[in-house]
N, C-alpha and C positions, 0 to 999 in steps of 0.2 A: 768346516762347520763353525759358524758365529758360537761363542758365549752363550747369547740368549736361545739359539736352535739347541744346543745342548742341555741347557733348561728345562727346554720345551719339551725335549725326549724323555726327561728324567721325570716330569710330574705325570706324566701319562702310561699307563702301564696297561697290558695286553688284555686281560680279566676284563678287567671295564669298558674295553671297547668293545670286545666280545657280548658282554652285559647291554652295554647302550645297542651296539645290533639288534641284539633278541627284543629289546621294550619298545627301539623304535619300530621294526616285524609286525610284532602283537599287538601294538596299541595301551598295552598294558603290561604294569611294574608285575602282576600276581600271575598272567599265564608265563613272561617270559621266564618268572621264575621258576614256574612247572616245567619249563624246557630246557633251562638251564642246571636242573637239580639243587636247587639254591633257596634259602629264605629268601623268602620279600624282603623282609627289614636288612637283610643285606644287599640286596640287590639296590633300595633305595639309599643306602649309606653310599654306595658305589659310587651311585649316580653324583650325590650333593657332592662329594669328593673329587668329581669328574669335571661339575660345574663350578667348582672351586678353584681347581690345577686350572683351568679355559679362561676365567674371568666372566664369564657370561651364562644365561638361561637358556640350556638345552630343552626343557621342555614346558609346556602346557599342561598342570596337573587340573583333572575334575573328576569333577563323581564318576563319567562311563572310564575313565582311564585317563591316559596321558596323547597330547598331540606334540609334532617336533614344531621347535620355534627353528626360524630361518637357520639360526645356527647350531640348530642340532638336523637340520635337511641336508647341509652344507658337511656334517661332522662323520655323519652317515652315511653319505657316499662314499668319503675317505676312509672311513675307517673300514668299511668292504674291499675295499682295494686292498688295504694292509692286512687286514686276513687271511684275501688270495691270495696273496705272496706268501705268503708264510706257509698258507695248505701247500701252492704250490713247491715252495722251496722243498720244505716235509718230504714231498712228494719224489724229487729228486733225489735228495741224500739217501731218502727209503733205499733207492734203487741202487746206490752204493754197496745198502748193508745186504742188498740182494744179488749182489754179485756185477752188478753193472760199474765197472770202474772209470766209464767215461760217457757224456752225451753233445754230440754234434748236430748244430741245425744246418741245414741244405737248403735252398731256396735254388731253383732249375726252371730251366724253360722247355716246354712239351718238346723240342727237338734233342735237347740233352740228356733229356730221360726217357725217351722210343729208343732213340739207337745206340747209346753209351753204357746209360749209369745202370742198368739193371746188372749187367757184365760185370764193370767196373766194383759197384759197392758189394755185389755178392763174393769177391774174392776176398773185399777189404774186412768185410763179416764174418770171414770163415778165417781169416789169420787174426782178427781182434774181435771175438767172442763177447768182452765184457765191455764192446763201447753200444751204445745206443744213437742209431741216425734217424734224426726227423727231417724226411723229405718231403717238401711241400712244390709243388705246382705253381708257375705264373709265367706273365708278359716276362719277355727280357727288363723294360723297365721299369715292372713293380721287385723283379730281383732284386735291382740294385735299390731301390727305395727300402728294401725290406736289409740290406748289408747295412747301410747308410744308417739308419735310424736303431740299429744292433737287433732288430727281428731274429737273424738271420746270421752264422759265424763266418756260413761261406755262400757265395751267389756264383752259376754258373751258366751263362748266356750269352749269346751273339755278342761277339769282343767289340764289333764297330760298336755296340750299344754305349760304351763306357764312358765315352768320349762327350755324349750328350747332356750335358749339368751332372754328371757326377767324375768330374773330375780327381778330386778328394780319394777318389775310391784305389786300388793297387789290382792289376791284373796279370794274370799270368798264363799261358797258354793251357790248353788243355786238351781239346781234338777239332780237326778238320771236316769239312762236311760239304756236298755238292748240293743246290738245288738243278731239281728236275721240273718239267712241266707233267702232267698225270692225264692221261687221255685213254678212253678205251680203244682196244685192239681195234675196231673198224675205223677209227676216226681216220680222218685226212690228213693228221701229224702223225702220225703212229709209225710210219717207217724212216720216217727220217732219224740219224743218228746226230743230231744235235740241232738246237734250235736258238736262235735269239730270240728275247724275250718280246721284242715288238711284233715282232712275226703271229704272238698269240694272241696279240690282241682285236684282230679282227674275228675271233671267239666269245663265246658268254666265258665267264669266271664265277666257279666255287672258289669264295675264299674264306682268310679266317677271320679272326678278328682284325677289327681297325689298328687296334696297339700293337701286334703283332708285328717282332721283326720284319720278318717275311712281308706281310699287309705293308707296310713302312716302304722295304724297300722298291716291293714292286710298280705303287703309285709314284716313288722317285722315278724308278726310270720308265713310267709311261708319262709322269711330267716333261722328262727332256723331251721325248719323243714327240711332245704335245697331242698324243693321241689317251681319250681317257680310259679306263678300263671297263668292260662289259660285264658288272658285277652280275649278277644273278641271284646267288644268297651266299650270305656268310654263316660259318661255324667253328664249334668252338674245338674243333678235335682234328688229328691228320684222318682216323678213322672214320668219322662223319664225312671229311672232304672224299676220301676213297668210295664211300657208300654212294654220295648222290654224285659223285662222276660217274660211276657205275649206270647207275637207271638216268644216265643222258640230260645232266641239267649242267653241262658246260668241262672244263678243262682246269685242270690246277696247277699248283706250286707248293710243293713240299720238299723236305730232304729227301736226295734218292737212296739212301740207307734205309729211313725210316719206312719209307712205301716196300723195299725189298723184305723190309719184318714183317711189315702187316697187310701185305696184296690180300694173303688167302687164296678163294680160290677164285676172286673177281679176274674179271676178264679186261684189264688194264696192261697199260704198258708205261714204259718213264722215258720221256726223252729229255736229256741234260738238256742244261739251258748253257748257250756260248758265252753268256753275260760275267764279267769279270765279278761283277756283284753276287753272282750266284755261289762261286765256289768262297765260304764263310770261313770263320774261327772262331768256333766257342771257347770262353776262356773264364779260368777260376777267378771266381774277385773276391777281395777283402776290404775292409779298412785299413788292416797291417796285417801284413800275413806274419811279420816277426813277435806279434806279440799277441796271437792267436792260444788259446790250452793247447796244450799238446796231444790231445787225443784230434783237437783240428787240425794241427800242424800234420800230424802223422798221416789225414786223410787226405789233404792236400799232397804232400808228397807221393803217397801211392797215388792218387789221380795221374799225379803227370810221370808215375813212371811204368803206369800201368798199359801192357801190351794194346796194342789198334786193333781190331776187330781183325784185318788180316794176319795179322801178327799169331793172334790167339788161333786162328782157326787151322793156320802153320801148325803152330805147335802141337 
């Protein structure tokens, strides 16, 4: 930090921007005072002390109240921002003195979290009690945009994805996975014990999203094939694609794990697809997995030492 940034942090103190939030709010130096528990006449001393430390006129004073000038619009926004940090940090430590001794964010991609992570992190739960996982949802490449930009401590998504403009990123294995094609029991694939993917394409397709690994790779290899795919509708879920394959609106592509979790009691079948692109590697990503907290570090390492789903059901 510059000299003059350090300056800059020392005239300005926390009170007053608090104070200028509430006036710019209200419109006015006498309600934000009522909401603040504060004199006006301190609340205005605040202010001049505010527009003193700045160099410039935060507001517009008149008889109905005060309006912000450009640089108290500009001041305003900012200083909401440093607020929420500050609630939010609060917010964190609180959960320290509440027993939570660590918090991990996850960012996953709907195949990593059907057939893994519910297994996976319920073990890692039940041996560290006092860490806290925030797992969020996305495409494999809003994962790594959410690693990348520090959203996110750890991203865990289709490994081919990595390779695509986030190079920067560190990847490490983490579980294997087949895709299948999804067809109901009557359909005209449904006995055969494996398929290539071109072979489905003289079918309609449920698919998912455009972003979507899976969506990605299947349009590659119906590009080599130069044959296009016979979309039908897309959605946003494996469960959604299971549903309207069911009531007959085409044929799909999902992990065959995740369809074995969630068939129910639809009247589907899976036939693997022969395509070398089918059978995947989802894989943990970081920015630095060496220089990650170590309540990440610890979730990382139990990820990848953590038993296969055959493995466990062995046991």
């Amino acid at each position: 930090m510059k000299p003059t940034e350090r300056s800059f942090a020392r005239r300005i103190d926390l009170t007053s921007l608090q104070l200028f939030v509430a006036v710019g709010e209200t419109g006015s130096i006498g309600k934000a005072a009522e909401r603040e528990f504060i004199a006006a006449s301190a609340v205005s001393k605040r202010l001049a002390e505010l527009e003193s430390a700045l160099g410039t006129a935060l507001l517009y004073r008149h008889a109905r109240g005060v309006d912000l000038t450009p640089a108290g619009q500009a001041l305003l926004h900012h200083a909401r921002s440093v607020l929420f940090g500050l609630e939010k940090m609060q917010g964190e430590l609180s959960e320290y003195a509440d027993g939570v001794r660590g918090h991990v964010r996850v960012h996953a991609s709907i195949s990593a979290i059907v057939q893994f992570l519910p297994e996976d992190l319920g073990r890692f739960a039940r041996q560290h009690p006092d860490v806290k996982i925030d797992l969020a949802e996305h495409l494999s490449g809003e994962v790594l945009r959410a690693v990348q930009e520090g959203a996110a401590d750890i991203g865990i998504c289709n490994a081919s994805a990595v390779g695509h403009g986030a190079e920067a990123l560190q990847l490490q294995p983490y579980r294997h996975d087949h895709l299948a094609l999804i067809v109901p029991s009557a359909h005209a694939l449904s006995a055969l014990t494996a398929i290539n993917f071109e072979e489905t394409l003289d079918f309609d397709h449920v698919g998912l999203q455009a972003n979507s690994s899976i969506a990605l790779a299947m349009h590659q290899a119906a590009a080599q094939a130069r044959r296009p795919i016979r979309l039908r509708i897309r959605v946003s879920g494996l469960d959604a694609m299971c549903r309207m394959i069911d009531n007959g609106l085409g044929v799909g592509v999902m992990p065959a794990r995740a369809f074995a979790l969630m068939r129910g009691a639809s009247a589907l079948v899976a036939v693997p697809l022969a395509d070398a692109w089918a059978r995947r590697t989802l894989g943990l990503v970081a920015r630095d997995f060496a220089t990650l907290p170590a309540t990440a570090r610890a979730l990382v390492e139990h990820l990848r030492q953590a038993p296969t789903p055959a493995e466990a059901a062995a046991a």
